[in-house]
C-alpha positions in Angstrom: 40.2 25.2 90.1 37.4 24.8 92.5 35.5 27.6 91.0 36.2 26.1 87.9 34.5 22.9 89.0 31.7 24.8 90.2 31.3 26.7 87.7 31.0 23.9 84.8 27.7 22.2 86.6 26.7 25.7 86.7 27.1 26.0 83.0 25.4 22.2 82.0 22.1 22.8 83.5 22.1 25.9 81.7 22.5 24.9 78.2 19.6 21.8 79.6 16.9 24.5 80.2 17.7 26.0 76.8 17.1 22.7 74.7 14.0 22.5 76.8 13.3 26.1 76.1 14.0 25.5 72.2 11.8 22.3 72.3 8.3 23.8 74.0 8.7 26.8 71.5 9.1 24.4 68.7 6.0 22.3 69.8 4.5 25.7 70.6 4.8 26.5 67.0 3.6 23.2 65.4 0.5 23.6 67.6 0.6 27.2 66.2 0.7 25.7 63.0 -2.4 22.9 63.1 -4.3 25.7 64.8 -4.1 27.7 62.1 -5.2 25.4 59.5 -8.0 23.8 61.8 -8.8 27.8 61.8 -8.6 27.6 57.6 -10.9 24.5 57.6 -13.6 25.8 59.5 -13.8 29.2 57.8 -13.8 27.3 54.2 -16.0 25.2 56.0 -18.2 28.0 57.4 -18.2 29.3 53.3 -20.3 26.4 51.8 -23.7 27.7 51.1 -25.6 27.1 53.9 -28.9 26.9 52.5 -28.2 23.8 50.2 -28.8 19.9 51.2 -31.0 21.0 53.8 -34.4 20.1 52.3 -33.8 18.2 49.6 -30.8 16.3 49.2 -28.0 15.9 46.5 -29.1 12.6 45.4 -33.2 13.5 45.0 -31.9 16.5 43.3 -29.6 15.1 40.5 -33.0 12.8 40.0 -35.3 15.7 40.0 -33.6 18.0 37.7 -34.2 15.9 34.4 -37.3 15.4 35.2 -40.8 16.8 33.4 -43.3 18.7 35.0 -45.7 15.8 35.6 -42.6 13.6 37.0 -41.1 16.5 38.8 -44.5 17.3 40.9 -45.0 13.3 41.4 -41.1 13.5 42.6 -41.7 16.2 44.9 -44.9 15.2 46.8 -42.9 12.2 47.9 -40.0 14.0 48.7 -42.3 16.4 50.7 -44.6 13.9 52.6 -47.8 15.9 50.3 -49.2 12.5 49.4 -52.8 14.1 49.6 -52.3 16.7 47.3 -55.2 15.7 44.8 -57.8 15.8 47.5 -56.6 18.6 50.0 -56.4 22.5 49.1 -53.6 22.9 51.6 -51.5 20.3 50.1 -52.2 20.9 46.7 -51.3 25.0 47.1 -48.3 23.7 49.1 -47.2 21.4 46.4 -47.7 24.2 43.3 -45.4 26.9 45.3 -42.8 23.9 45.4 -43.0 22.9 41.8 -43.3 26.6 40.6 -40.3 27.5 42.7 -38.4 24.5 40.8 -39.3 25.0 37.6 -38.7 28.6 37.7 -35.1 27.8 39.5 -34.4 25.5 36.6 -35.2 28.4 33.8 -32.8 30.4 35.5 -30.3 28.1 34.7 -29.0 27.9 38.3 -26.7 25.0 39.2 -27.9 21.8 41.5 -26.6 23.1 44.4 -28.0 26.7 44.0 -31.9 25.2 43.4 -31.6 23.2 46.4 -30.5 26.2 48.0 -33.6 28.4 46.9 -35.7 25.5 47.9 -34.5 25.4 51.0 -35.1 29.4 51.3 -38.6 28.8 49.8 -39.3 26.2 53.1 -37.8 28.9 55.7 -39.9 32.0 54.2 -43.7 29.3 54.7 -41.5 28.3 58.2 -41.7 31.5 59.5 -45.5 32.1 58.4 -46.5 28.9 59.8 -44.4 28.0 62.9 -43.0 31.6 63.9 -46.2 33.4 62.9 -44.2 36.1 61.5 -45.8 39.5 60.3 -44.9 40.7 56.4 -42.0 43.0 57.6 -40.1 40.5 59.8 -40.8 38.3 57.3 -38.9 40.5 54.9 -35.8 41.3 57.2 -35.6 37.5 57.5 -35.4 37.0 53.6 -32.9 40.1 53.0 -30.8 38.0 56.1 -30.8 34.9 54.1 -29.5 36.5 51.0 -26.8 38.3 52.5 -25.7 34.8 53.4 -25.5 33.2 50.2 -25.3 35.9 48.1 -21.5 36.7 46.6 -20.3 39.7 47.8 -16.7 41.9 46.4 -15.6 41.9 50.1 -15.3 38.2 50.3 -13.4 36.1 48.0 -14.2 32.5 49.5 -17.2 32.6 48.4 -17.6 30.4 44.7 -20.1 30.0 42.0 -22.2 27.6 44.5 -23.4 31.2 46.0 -25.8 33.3 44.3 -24.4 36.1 42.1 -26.0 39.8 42.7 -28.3 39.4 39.4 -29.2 35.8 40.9 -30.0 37.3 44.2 -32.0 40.3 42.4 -33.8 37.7 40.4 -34.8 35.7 43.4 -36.2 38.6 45.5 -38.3 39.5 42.5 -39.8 36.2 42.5 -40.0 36.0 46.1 -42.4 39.3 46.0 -44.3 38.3 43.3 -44.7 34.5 44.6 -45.1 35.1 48.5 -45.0 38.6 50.1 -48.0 39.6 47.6 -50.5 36.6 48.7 -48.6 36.9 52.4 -52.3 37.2 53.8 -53.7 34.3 51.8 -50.6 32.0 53.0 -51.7 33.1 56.3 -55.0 32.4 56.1 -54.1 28.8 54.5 -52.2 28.2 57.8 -53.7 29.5 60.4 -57.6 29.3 59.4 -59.3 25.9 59.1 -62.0 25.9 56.5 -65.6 25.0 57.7 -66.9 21.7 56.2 -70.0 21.7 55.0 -71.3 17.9 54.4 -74.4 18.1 52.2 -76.9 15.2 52.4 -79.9 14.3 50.1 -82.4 11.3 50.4 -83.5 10.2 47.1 -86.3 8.0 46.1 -85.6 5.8 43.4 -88.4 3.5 41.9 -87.2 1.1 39.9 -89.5 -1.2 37.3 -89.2 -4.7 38.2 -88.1 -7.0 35.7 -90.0 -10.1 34.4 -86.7 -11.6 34.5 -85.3 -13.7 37.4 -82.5 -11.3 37.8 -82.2 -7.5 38.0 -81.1 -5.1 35.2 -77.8 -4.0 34.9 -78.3 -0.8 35.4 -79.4 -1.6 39.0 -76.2 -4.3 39.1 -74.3 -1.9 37.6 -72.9 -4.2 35.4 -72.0 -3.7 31.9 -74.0 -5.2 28.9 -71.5 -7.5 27.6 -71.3 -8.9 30.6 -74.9 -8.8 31.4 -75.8 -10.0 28.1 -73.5 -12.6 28.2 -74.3 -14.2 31.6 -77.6 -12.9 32.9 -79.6 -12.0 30.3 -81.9 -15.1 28.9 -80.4 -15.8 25.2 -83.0 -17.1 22.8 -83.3 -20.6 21.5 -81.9 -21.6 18.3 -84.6 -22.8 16.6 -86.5 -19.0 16.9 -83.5 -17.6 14.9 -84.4 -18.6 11.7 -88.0 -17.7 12.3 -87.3 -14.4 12.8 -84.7 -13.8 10.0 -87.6 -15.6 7.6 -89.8 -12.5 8.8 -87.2 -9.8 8.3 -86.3 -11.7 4.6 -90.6 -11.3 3.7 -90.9 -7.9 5.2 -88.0 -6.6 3.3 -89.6 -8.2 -0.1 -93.0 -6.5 0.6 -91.0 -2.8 1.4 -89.7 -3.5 -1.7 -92.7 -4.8 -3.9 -94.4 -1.3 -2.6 -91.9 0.9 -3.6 -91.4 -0.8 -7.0 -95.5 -0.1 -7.2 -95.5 2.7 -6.0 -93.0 4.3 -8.6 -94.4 2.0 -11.7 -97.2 4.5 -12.3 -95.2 7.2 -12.4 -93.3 7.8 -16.0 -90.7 10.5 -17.2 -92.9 13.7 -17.9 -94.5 13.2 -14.7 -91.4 13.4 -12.6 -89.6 16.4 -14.7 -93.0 18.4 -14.4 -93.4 17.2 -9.9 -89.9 19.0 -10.0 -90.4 22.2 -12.1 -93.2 22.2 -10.3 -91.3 22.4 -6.6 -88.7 24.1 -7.9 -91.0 27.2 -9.3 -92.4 26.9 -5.8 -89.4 27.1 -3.8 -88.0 29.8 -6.3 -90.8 31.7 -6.1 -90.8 32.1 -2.1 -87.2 33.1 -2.2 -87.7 36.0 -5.0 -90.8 37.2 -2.6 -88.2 37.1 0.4 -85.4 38.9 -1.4 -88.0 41.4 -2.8 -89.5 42.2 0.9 -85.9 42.5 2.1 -84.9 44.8 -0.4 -87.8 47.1 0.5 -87.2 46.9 3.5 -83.7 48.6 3.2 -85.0 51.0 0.5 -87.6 52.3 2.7 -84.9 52.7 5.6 -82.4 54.7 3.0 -85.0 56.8 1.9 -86.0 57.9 6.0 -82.3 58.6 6.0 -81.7 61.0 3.3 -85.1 62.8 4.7 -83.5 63.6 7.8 -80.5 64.3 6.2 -81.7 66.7 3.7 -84.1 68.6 6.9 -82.2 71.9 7.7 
């Protein structure tokens, strides 16, 4: 019986350590669990394009993508901080590889989230000319990187329509070349060079008539001649008005007394024979030029059958 006692406590504290056993493993295996699927979320997480919402975001590019291509480069120098693109070359180039880049991104048809994604990859290729200084060839290795991350691939499932397909990818190194790699020295050059100024200076002597009038003329005022005619210029009186339309009235009656004089002596044989007359004239000088022409191209045809008929 005494072993019997001692052998039950024995026995309790066993069957304990077992519950304890069975709970550990089943917390074990919940943390197992949320491991796993923390594990899940950061890999789906880790198959988002990388490339999009990095230079321009979701918002600025559902506004852009309706957008002409006068709106669109307005759009984009804001968006890029290239307020001075009218007046600086750097800016200005800058701003056409943007807008070309967009534009040619939206005749590909690609979705929102794929042409922020090549914009982003247009940034990082002028990135690594500018900042990194990088030569053509690392250049290059850098750009085939890039597409190997967003590009879909047959080994990797995860990876959804917001990557590039292969004909996508093939269609964006394409551009890439022609765009960038073949003006890689000129982008160079635009980064790394700074133009020499050249400010050109000219004194010029200007004598100007001086006017009888209190005030200058608007040319020198640079005003314009309503204005100047309106509130400068010294308007008549009104009593010289009619005066001078009285004058215009009698000169007009004299023009026309002299012309009605001057064709009065003139009757209707006169003015049919005046006009054979300068019409047999003018007639005349055209046969003369049509005959010299003529002879002209008869003497030339007749050189030409000479030589042709010498053996």
């Amino acid at each position: 019986m005494v072993t019997q006692d001692t052998a039950m406590p024995r026995h309790k504290p066993k069957t304990g350590r077992s519950q304890h056993d069975s709970h550990s493993s089943r917390r074990g295996a919940d943390k197992a669990v949320t491991g796993s699927s923390s594990n899940e979320e950061t890999t789906v997480k880790e198959k988002e394009n990388p490339l999009a919402w990095k230079l321009i975001s979701s918002s600025q590019m559902s506004d852009l993508e309706p957008l002409t291509v006068d709106l669109a480069q307005k759009a984009l120098a804001e968006i890029l901080q290239l307020k001075q693109y009218e007046h600086s070359m750097k800016e200005g180039i800058l701003l056409d590889y943007y807008v070309s880049g967009f534009l040619w991104a939206k005749e590909q048809t690609f979705t929102i989230l794929q042409i922020s994604a090549f914009m982003t990859l247009l940034n990082v290729i002028l990135e690594n000319i500018n900042d990194k200084h990088l030569p053509l060839l690392d250049n290059l290795k850098e750009l085939s990187k890039l597409m190997t991350e967003v590009s879909q691939s047959s080994s990797d499932i995860t990876r959804g329509v917001e990557f590039f397909t292969v004909d996508q990818s093939k269609a964006i190194i394409n551009y890439m070349k022609i765009s960038v790699f073949q003006h890689y020295r000129l982008y160079e050059f635009l980064f790394h060079h700074t133009p020499d100024l050249k400010i050109l200076d000219t004194q010029l002597e200007v004598e100007v008539i001086k006017s009888a009038d209190p005030f200058p003329s608007p040319l020198e005022e640079s005003l314009f001649w309503d204005i100047y005619s309106s509130y400068i210029l010294q308007q008549p009186t009104e009593e010289a008005e009619p005066e001078v339309v009285q004058e215009t009235e009698e000169e007009m009656e004299v023009k026309d007394s002299t012309t009605e004089d001057a064709l009065a002596c003139y009757n209707m044989d006169d003015v049919t024979s005046m006009l054979s007359q300068v019409t047999g004239e003018m007639l005349s000088n055209i046969q003369n030029e049509i005959s010299e022409k003529l002879q002209k191209q008869e003497e030339a045809f007749t050189t030409r059958i000479n030589k042709l008929k010498k053996p």
